[in-house]
N, C-alpha and C positions, 0 to 999 in steps of 0.2 A: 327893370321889372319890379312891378309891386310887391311887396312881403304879404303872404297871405295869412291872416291871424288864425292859428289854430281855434278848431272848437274845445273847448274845456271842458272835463265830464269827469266824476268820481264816483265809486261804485266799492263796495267791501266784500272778503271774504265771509260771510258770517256764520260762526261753529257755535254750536253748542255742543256739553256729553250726549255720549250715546252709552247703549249697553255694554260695547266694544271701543273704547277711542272715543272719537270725537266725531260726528258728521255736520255737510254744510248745506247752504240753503243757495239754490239755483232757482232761475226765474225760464217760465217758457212766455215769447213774445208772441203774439197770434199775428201783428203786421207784417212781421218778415219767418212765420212758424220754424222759432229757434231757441235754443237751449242758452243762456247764459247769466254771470252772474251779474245781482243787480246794481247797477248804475244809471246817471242820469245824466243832465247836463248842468251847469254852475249857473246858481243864478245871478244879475249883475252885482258885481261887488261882494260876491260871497267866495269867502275862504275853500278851498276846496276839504278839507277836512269836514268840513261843518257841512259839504254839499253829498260828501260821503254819505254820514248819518242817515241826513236826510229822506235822502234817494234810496237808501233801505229801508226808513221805514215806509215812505210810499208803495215802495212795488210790491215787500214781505209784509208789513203790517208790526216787520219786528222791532223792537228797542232795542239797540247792539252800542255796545263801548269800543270805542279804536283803541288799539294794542301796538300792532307795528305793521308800520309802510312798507308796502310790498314794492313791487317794478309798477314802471309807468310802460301804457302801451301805447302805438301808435299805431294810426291808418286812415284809409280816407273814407268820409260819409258823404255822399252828396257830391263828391268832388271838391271837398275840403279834406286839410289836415284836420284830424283828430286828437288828441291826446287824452289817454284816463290815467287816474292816478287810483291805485286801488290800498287799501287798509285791512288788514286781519282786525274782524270786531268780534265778540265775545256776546252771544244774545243774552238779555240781562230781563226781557219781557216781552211779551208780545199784544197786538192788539186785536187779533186775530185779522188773518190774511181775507181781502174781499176780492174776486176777480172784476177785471176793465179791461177796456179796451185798447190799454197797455201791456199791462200783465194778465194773463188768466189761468196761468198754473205755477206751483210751483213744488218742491221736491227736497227733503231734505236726505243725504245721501251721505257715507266717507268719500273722502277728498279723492280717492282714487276713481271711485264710480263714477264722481260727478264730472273728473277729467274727460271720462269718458263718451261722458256722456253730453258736455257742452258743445255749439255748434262750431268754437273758431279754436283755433290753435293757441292764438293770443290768452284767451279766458282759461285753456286747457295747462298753460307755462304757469300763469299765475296761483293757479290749483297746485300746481308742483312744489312751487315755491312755499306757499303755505303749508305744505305735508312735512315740509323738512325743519318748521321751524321745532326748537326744543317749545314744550309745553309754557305758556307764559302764567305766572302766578301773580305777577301784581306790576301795577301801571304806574308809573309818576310823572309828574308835568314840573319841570323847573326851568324859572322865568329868571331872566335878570330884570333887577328894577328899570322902570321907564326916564323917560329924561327927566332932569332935576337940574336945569339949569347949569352953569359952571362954578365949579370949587373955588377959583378966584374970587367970584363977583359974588360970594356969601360970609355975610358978617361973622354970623351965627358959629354954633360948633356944627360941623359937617354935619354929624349924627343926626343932629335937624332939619336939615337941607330938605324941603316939599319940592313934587314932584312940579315942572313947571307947565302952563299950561297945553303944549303940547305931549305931557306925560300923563296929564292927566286923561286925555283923550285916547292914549295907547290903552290906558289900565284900563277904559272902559271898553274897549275894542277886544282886548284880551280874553275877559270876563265869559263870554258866552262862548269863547273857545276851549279856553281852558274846563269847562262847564260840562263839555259832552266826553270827558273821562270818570265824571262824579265822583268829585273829590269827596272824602269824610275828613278831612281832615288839612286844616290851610295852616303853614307854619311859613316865617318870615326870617329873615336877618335882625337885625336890632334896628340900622338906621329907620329913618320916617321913611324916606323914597319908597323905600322897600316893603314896608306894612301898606304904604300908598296906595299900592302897585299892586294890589292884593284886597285892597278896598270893594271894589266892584265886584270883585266875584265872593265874597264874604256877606254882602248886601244879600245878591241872587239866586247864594245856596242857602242862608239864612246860619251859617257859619262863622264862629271866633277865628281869632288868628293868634295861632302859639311865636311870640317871640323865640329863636333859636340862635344863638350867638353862634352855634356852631357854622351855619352859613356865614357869618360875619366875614369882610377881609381886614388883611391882620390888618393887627393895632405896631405903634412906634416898638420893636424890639421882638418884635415877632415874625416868625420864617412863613413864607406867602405858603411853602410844601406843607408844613403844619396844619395852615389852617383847611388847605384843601385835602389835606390827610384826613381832616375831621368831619369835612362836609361830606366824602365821602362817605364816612364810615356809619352819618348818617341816614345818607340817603338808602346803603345798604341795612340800615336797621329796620327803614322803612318798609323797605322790599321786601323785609322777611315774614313781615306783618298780615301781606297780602292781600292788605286794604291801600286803595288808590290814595293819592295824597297831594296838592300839590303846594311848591317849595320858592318864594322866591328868594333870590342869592344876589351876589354882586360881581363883575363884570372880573376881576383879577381871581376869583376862587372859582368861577363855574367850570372854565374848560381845562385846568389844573386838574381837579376836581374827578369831573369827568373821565380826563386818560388816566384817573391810577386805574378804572375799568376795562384799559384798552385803548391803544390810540394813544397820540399826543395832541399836546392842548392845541396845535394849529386845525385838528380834526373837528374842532368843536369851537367855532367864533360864532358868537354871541354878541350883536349887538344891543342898546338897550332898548327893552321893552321886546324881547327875541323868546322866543321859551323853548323847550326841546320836550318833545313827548317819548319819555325812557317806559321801556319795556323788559322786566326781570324774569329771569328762570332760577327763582332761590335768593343770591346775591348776587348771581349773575347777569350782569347787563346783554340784555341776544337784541336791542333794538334802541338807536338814538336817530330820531325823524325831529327835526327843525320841523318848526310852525313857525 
């Protein structure tokens, strides 16, 4: 029997303050007269992260930043598999809401109310889940650099090694993903690959890139725990900032790195040109979602 290709679809939690807490933003559908939160379907070749965004601002009219990945849902539409993948975003602007013949209400509400008040149990779990997260204070995107050829087959001193031309096309694929956290601030390791790798989205936010040896991996005489001692202690300094940032690193210090947060480094592989979108409560890491 044939495999039947799910439909693809992403859709956000999206909060902003309220006078109490936080409340979120629910959509009513007039095709099927129902309560739920908004989402859409992926367009081809689009990242579902980026179809997230998207899909909210269509249906809300809002500007929202992805924070942390919630549960994926499934069920069938049409007599397809379905699957959504949903994201807690943080409204950052709006363009004011227009109703269609998609959407033609909607409602901002606490996470409680609007459990309530959505039509499926699915959308109702995901509301849950989003109530318990701790409050998130700041976002960061850390990449490992993209492909750069083999270390063998370079003359040069590594530290030089350009990204080769199937890395180059990563870093530009990267660029508009790493984009919709809005970075202020783009910091790199020392090698080239790595500032490379960081090229295209410095172009497209119109952003410098801070050299930071502290992502570096080690050098000859140096303990690989060290230096991921430091990249850590980094990226926690960042977080305390509470300004979004993003970081790229190299392939032996990211997922080191990463578990002094929690976890051990096989929890976080990292291929090249891989990024992970970290969500902080203080210096607390409460979210690591692979992109």
């Amino acid at each position: 029997m044939a495999t039947v290709t799910p439909i693809r679809a992403a859709g956000g939690v999206v909060w902003r303050p309220a006078a109490v807490g936080v409340e979120v933003c629910v959509v009513h559908r007039p095709r099927y007269d129902d309560w739920s939160l908004p989402k859409g379907k992926l367009d081809p070749g689009e990242r579902p992260l980026a179809a997230a965004v998207r899909e909210v601002a269509e249906e809300t009219g809002v500007r929202a930043v992805p924070q942390v990945r919630l549960r994926s849902i499934g069920y069938r539409s049409d007599g397809r598999p379905k699957v959504v993948d949903f994201w807690s975003m943080v409204a950052v602007g709006t363009g004011g809401f227009q109703p269609d013949t998609e959407v033609d209400g909607m409602r901002w509400l606490p996470a409680t109310e609007a459990a309530e008040l959505v039509s499926y149990p699915h959308d109702a779990g995901v509301l849950r889940q989003f109530a318990e997260l701790p409050p998130v204070t700041a976002v960061l995107t850390l990449v490992r650099h993209a492909q750069a050829g083999k270390r063998a087959t370079w003359s040069g001193p590594d530290s030089a090694r350009p990204l080769d031309p199937t890395g180059l096309d990563q870093a530009r694929a990267l660029a508009p993903l790493l984009a919709l956290t809005r970075p202020g601030r783009l910091l790199s390791a020392s090698p080239r690959r790595c500032v490379q790798t960081l090229d295209p989205l410095a172009g497209l936010l119109d952003l410098p890139i801070e050299v930071d040896s502290a992502f570096d991996e080690p050098k000859p005489g140096q303990e690989l725990e060290e230096n991921a001692l430091a990249a850590a202690g980094r990226l926690a300094e960042l977080a305390l900032t509470g300004a979004p940032a993003a970081v790229c690193s190299q392939g032996k210090v990211i997922p080191v790195a990463l578990a002094r947060f929690g976890g051990t480094p096989e929890d976080y592989p990292t291929p090249k040109g891989g990024a992970w979108l970290l969500a902080f409560a203080g210096d607390r890491l409460v979210g690591a979602d692979p992109l």
